[in-house]
N, C-alpha and C positions, 0 to 999 in steps of 0.2 A: 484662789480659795473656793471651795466648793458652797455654793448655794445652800442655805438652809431650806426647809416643805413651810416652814413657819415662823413671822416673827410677833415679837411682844409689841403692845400696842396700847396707849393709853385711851380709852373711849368714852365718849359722854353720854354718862347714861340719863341725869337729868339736872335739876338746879343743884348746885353746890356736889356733884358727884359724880368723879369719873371714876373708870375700874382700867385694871392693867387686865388685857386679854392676849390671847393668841389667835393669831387673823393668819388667813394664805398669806403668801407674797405675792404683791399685786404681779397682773397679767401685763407684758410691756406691749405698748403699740409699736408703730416702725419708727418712730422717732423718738421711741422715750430710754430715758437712763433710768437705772433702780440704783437710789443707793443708799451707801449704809450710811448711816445720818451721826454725825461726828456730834455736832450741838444743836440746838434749836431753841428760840429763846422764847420767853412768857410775853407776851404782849398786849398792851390793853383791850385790846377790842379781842382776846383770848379770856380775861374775867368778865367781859360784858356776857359771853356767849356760854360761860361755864358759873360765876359767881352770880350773876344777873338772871340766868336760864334763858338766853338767846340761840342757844344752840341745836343741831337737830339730834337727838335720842340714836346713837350710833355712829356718827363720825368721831375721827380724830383732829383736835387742830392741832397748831402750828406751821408757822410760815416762815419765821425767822432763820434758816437753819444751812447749815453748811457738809458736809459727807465728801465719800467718795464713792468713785463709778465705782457699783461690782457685775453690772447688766449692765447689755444698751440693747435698742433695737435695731435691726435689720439695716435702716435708714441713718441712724444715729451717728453722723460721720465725726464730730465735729470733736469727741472726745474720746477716751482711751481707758481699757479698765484700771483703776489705779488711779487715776487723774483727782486733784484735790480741786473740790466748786463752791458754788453759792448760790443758792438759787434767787434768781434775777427778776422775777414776777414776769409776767406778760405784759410786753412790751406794746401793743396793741396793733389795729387792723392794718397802718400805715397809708390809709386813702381815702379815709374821710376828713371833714375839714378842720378837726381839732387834731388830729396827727401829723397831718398836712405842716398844722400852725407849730406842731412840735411843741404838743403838749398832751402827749399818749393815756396819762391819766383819765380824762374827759372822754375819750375812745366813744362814738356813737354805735359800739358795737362792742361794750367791756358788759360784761354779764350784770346782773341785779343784786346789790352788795348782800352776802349771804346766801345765795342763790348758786355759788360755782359747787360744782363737783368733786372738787380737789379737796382730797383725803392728805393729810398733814404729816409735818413729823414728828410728832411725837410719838413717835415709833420708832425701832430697830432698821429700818427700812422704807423708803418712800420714794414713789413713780413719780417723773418730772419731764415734759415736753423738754426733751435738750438743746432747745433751740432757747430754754429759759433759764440756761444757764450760764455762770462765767466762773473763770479759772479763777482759783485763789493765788495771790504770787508766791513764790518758795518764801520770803521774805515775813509773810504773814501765817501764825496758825489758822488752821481750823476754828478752835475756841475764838480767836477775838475777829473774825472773819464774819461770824455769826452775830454782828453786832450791824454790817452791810445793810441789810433791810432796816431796820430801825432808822440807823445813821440818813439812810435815802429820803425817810418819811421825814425827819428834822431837816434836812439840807433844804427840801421843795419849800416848806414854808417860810425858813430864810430866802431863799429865790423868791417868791410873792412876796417878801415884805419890803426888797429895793433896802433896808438897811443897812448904811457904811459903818466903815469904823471909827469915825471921829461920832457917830449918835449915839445914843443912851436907848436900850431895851428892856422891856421889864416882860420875866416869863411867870407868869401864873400857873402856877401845879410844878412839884420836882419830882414825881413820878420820874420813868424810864426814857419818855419822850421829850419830858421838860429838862432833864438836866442832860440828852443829848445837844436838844436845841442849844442850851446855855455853852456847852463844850463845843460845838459848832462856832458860837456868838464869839468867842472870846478867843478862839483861834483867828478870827478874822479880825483880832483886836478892837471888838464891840463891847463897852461899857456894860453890863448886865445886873438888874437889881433882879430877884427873886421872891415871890409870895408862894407861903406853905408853910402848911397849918401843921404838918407832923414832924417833931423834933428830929428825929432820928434823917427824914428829907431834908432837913434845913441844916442843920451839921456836913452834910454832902455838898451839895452848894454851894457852902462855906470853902468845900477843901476844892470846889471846883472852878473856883475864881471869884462866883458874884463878889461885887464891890459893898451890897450888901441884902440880907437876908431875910423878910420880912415875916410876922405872921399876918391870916387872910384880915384881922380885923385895923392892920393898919393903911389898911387901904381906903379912905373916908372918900365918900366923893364930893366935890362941891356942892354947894347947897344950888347953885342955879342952873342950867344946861349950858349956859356961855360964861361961865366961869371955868378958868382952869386952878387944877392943884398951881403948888409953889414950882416943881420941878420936872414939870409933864415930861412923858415919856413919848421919842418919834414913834416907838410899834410899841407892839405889847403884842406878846405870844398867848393864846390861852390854851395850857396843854393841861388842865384839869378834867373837862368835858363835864363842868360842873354851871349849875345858870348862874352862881354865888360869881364865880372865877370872873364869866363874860361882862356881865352886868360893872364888878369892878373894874374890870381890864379897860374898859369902854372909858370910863371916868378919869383914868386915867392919863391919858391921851395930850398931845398938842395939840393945838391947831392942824387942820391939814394932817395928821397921824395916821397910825392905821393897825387896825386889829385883825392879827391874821387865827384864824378856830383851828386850831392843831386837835385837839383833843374831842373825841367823843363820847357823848350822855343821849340817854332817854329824855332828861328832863328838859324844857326847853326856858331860856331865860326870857325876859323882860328888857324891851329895848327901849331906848330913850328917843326919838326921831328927831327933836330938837336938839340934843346936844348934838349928832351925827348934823343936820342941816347943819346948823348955826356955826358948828366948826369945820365942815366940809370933812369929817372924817371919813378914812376907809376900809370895809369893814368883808374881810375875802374866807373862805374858807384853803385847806391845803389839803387836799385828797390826792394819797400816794407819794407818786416821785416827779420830780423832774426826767426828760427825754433821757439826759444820760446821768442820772441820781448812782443807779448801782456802781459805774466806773468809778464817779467823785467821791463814793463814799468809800470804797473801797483803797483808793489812792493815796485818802482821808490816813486812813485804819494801816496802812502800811508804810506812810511818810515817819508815823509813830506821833503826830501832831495830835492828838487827844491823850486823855490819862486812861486807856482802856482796865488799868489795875482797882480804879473809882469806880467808873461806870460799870461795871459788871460785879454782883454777889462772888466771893473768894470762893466759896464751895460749891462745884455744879448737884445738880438736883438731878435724883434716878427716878424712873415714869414712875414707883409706888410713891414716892415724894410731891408728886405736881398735885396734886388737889391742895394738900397742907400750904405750898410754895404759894399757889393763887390766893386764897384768904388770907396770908400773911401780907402780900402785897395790897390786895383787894383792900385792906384793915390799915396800913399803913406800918406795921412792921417789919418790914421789909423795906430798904432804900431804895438800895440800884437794880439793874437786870439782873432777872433769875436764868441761868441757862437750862437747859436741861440736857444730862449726857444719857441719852435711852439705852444704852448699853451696859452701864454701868453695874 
């Protein structure tokens, strides 16, 4: 199929305001594939930079997203026009000591978050290093393919938190990240209680296993720092990126337990030093993926072991729709993943 001169493109022009414009089709290098972008999904740290105004005045985001080849470059051996993908992030430099350790995340050579050059999909079309990408299996669409990135970011902070299945988790925020984690959790037959404050999240949760549902004010902490609740929990996920979330999450805890920070915020919480000493808790952040997050989640997403019909909004969202779709979410009406089909 013949090349378009131009595709549509959703842009940030500032706080709370994107526009759909008509941009070139990007320029490919020797290694890049252009493609046409099947889904690409709304993701948190996509309202920080558009609902929050962290973003720069003329990019597009999105990262989440799945397409197919219609370009490659010169170099591009690895796929075929036609070919169904997912783009895989940058796997990193492979020779420094944190790659080394096989943990590509931490890369001493991964760019300054907010800082890359990578122009999004949230567009008709979008340029991708092909060496960052992986096949979708015939087995899986497009649409729930695009669920792989997200999935990847839930999977790594499972991986940090050493969490089996005979322990009990408790995930703070049911946002798009927290009730992957929980559909993660509970595949691996992890016990899962849940805090969230917006009905319409807590109803979701509901249908996506926790044993039970909580809002954020039943979370009380002990009145001392070496006191525990009645029923402490071994981890506690905090995928709100709220200080309210951590501060509770913290309180919650075992002895020996551990708070893994999935979610991110501006504001920064209040820690307790004494409860952390006196219970030896442990307290990690989860940036990105695990070495091989994109395959497991992908493996994930095509064994058919999650409820992909839950976790994803029934109706995809067209690039005039993405401003409305992030404040909905942003606000909490909105449950699970918004996709977005740019084509549409």
């Amino acid at each position: 199929m013949p090349l378009p001169d131009s595709m549509r493109a959703a842009v940030y022009r500032e706080k709370c305001r994107i526009e759909v414009e008509e941009r070139p089709l990007p320029v490919l290098g020797a290694y890049d594939a252009l493609l046409r972008v099947s889904h690409c999904g709304v993701c948190g740290t996509d309202l920080h930079l558009v609902v929050e105004g962290w973003g720069k005045p003329g990019s597009i985001g999105g990262h989440e997203y799945t397409g197919e080849v219609a370009a490659l470059g010169e170099r591009a051996e690895a796929f075929s026009l036609g070919d169904r993908v997912v783009g895989a992030g940058a796997p990193g430099c492979g020779s420094c000591d944190y790659c080394r350790s096989h943990r590509p995340g931490l890369c001493a050579r991964r760019e300054e978050f907010g800082a890359e050059a990578f122009q999004g999909a949230f567009a008709e079309y979008v340029r991708v290093d092909s060496r960052h990408l992986l096949p979708v299996p015939d087995a899986l669409s497009l649409r729930d393919a695009a669920l792989t990135e997200p999935l990847a970011v839930a999977l790594h902070g499972v991986t940090l938190s050493g969490v089996r299945g005979a322990q009990r988790a408790l995930v703070v925020g049911a946002g798009p990240i927290g009730t992957l984690t929980l559909a993660a959790l509970r595949a691996r037959g992890v016990e899962v209680v849940v805090s969230e404050p917006h009905p319409l999240r807590r109803k979701l949760a509901e249908s996506l296993g926790a044993s039970a549902v909580l809002e954020p004010d039943a979370l009380v902490p002990p009145a001392m720092p070496f006191d525990l609740i009645d029923a402490p929990f071994d981890t506690v996920f905090e995928c709100s990126g709220t200080p309210e979330g951590f501060e509770a999450g913290l309180a919650q805890l075992r002895r020996a337990g551990t708070l893994v920070i999935v979610g991110t915020g501006m504001r920064h919480p209040r820690l307790d030093p004494n409860r952390v000493l006196l219970n030896e808790l442990v307290i990690t952040g989860a940036y990105n993926y695990d070495e091989n997050g994109f395959e497991d989640a992908i493996a994930l997403l095509a064994d058919g072991a999650l409820p992909v019909d839950r976790l994803v909004e029934p109706v995809d969202a067209a690039l005039e729709e993405l401003e409305g779709a992030m404040l909905d979410l942003f606000e909490g009406r909105i449950g699970a993943k918004v996709l977005v089909a740019p084509s549409t």
